[in-house]
N, C-alpha and C positions, 0 to 999 in steps of 0.2 A: 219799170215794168217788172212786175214779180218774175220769177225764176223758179226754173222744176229742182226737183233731189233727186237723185239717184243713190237708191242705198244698196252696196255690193255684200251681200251675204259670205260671210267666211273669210274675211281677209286678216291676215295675221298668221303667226308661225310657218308651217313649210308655203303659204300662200301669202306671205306679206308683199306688201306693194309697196316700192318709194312713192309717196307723194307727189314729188317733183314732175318726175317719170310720168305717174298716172294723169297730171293735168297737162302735163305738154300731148299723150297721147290722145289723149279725150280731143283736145284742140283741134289734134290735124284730125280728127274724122268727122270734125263739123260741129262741132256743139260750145262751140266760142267759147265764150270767155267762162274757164273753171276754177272753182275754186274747191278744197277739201278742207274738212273739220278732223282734227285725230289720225288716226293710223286705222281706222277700222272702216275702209269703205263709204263713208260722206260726201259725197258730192255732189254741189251746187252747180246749177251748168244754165245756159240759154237755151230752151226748147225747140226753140228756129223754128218754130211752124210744126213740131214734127208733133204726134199722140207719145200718149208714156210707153204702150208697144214697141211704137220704133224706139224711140228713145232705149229700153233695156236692151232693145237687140243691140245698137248701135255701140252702147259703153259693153254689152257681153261681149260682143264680137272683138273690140276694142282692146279688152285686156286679154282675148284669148291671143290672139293675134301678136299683141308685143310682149304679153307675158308668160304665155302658154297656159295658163288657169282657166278653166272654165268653171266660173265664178255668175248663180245667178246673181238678177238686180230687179227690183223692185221699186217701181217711180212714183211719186207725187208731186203734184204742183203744191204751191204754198197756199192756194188755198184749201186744198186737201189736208194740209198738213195742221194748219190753223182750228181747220173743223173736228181736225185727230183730238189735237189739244182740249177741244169743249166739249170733247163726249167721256174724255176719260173720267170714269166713274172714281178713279184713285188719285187725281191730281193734288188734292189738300193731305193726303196721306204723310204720317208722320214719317213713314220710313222714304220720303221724296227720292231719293238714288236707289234705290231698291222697288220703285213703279218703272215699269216699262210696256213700250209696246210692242208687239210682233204685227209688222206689216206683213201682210198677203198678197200676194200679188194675183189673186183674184178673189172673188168671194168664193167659200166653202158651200160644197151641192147641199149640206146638210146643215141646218143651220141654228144648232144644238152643241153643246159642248160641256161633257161632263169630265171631270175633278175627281180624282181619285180619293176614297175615303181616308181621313183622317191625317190630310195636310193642312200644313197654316197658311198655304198662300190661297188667293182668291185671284180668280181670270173670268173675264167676259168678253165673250166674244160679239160684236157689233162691226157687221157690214165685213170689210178686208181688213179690219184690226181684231187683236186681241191685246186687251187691258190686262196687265197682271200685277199684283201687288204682291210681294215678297216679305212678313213682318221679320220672316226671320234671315233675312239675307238672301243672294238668288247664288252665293257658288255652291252650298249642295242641294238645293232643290231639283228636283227630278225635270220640273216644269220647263225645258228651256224651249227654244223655238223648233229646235228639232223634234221636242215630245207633238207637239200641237200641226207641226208639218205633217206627221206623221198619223193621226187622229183627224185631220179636216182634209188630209188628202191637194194638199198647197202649199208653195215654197214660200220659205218667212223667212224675216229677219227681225232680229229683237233691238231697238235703241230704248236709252231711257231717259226717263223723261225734261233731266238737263241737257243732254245732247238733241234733244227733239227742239228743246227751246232755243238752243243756239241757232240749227237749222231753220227755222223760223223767221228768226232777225234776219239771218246770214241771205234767203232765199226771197226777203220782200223787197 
């Protein structure tokens, strides 16, 4: 039976999580058998019947509670995640580690999104994703999910596009 994602926004430096920690506590508040990808928030879990709403409440509450962070999260099942993969307009992209996407955790009221002149990366926005491709690299780009949080008025989180494909395998 596939499996949902939970991706926690912002985990690392003064918010890093033990991994260990964070699937034992995911456990006890119901969401069975967990697993994580990295240090950055990844997590695979059993949905138990619940929608992806509860579910973010469930892991926010989760780490606020044992970790004191209030850390949002943004959910997908694997077949959401599957259909992320086939829309990304940048998948065959040369620069492969430097495509990513910024999950939303709902759709933007507006549903336009413009790029500041005279950058080299390209983003598209589609549905709760935004596509972005990096030719020159993403540590100084302006572009990160906080600029597009901030611009569409929705909380994001950016994974790229080999850790989206591990979650994939990991979540069918």
């Amino acid at each position: 039976m596939p499996r949902t994602v939970a991706l926690i926004r912002g985990v690392g430096g003064p918010t890093a999580l033990k991994m260990p920690a964070l699937r034992d506590v995911l456990a006890s508040a119901g969401l069975g058998e967990v697993e994580t990808l990295q240090v950055a928030g990844n997590v695979v879990l059993d949905a138990g019947g619940r929608g992806p709403d509860d579910i973010a409440r469930a892991v926010r509450e989760a780490v606020r509670g044992a970790f004191g962070f209030d850390l949002p999260v943004v959910v997908r099942t694997h077949a959401e995640l599957v259909d992320t993969v086939s829309r990304n307009p940048y998948a065959d992209a040369p620069e492969g580690r430097w495509v990513q996407t910024v999950f939303l955790d709902r759709r933007p009221s507006s549903p336009t999104l413009t790029l500041p002149d005279g950058i080299p990366e390209e983003a598209v926005l589609d549905g709760c994703e935004v596509f972005v491709r990096y030719p020159e690299g993403i540590g100084g780009s302006k572009l990160q999910a906080g600029w597009f949080e901030k611009r569409l008025g929705v909380v994001g989180t950016a994974r790229n596009a080999r850790t989206i494909a591990k979650l994939v395998a990991m979540s069918a």
